[in-house]
N, C-alpha and C positions, 0 to 999 in steps of 0.2 A: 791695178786694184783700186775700185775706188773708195774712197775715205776720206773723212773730214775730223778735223780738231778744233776745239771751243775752247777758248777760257775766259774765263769769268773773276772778278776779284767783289769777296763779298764782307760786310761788315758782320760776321760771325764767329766764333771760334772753330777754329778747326773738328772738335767734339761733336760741335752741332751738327756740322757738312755730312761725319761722318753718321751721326744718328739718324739723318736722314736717309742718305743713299745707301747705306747697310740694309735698310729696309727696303726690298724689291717692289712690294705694294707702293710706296712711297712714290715713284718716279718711274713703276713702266704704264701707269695709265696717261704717264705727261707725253707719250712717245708719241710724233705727228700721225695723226689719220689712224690711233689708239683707237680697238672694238671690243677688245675681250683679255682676260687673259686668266690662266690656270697654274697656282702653285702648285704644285708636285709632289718638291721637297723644301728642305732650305736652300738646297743648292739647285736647283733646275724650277722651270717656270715655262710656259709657251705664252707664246703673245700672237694676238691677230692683228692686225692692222690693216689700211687703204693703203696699200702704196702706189704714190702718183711715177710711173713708168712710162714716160713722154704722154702720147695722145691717149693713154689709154689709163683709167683704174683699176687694179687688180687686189684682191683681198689675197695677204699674204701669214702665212701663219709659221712660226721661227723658235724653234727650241731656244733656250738661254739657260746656259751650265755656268754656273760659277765655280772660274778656275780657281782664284785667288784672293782673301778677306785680309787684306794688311790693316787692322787697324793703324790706326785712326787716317792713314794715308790714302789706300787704294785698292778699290774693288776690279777685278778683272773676268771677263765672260767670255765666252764661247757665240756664235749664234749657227746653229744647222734649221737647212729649211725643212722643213714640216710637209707643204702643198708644194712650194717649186724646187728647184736644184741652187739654191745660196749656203754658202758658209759666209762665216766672216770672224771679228771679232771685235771686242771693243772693253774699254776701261773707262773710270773716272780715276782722278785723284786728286789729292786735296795736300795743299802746301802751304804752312801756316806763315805769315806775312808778319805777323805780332798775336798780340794773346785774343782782339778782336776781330783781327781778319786774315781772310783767307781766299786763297787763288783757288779754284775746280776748273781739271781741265776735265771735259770729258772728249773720247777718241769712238769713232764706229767705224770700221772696214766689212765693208759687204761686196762678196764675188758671187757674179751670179756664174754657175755651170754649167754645161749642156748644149745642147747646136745652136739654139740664140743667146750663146752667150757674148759671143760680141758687140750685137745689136744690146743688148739690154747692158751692159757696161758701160759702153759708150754715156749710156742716158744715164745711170746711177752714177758716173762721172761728175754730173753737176747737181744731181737729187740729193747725193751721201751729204757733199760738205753742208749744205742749207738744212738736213734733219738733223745734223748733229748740232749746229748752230740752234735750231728750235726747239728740239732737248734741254741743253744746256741753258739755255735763257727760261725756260719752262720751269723747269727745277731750280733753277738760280728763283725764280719770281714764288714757286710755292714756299721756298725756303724763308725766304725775306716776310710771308705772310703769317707762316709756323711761328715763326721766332723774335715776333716782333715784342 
């Protein structure tokens, strides 16, 4: 399965983190190769994006179900593909360090389905951990600009 993990330690309080990424607007246009995306409800969202898939670009469009709102700690999602055959899933969460800072880890596990799907795993093998890593610094950086 491929998946990547980020964390982050940020001079915030944990309140903030979570004011942020409670907010879906917030943080799914920071998502790499971000084109669109359409709230739903409060809990469901779809997102389009470029996803870079070895040699080739592909415009991929991904349901996003919010499974779980732990304030102030962790938001947890769903992702079903939309255009191709992916699930996955993915979280942030937020662990307060002292009253001004705080650690975000965020998590994304994306399985692609289907006859190529081993061809295309193989390659989100090294794509997953690097988007979660440019999420999470993406977010970590629009935080730091919100909150200054």
């Amino acid at each position: 399965m491929p998946q990547g993990i980020h964390e982050i330690d940020l001079e915030l309080p944990i309140g903030a983190v979570w004011d942020f990424v409670s907010v879906l607007e917030n943080w799914i246009p920071l998502v790499p190769g971000y084109i669109s995306h359409e709230i739903i409800n409060d809990r469901r969202v779809t997102w389009t994006f470029l996803g870079d898939i070895g040699i080739m670009k592909k415009k991929i469009s991904l349901q996003v179900d919010i499974t779980k709102w732990n304030e102030p700690t962790e938001v947890r999602f769903t992702l079903t593909g939309i255009n191709d055959n992916f699930t996955g899933e993915g979280y942030f969460k937020a662990t307060a360090l002292g009253e001004q800072r705080t650690r975000m880890t965020g998590f994304l596990d994306i399985t692609a389905k289907g006859l190529k799907a081993p061809m295309i795993n193989s390659i989100l093998k090294t794509h997953v951990p690097q988007m979660t890593t440019d999420l999470v610094e993406a977010i970590a950086d629009r935080m730091r600009k919100v909150y200054r």
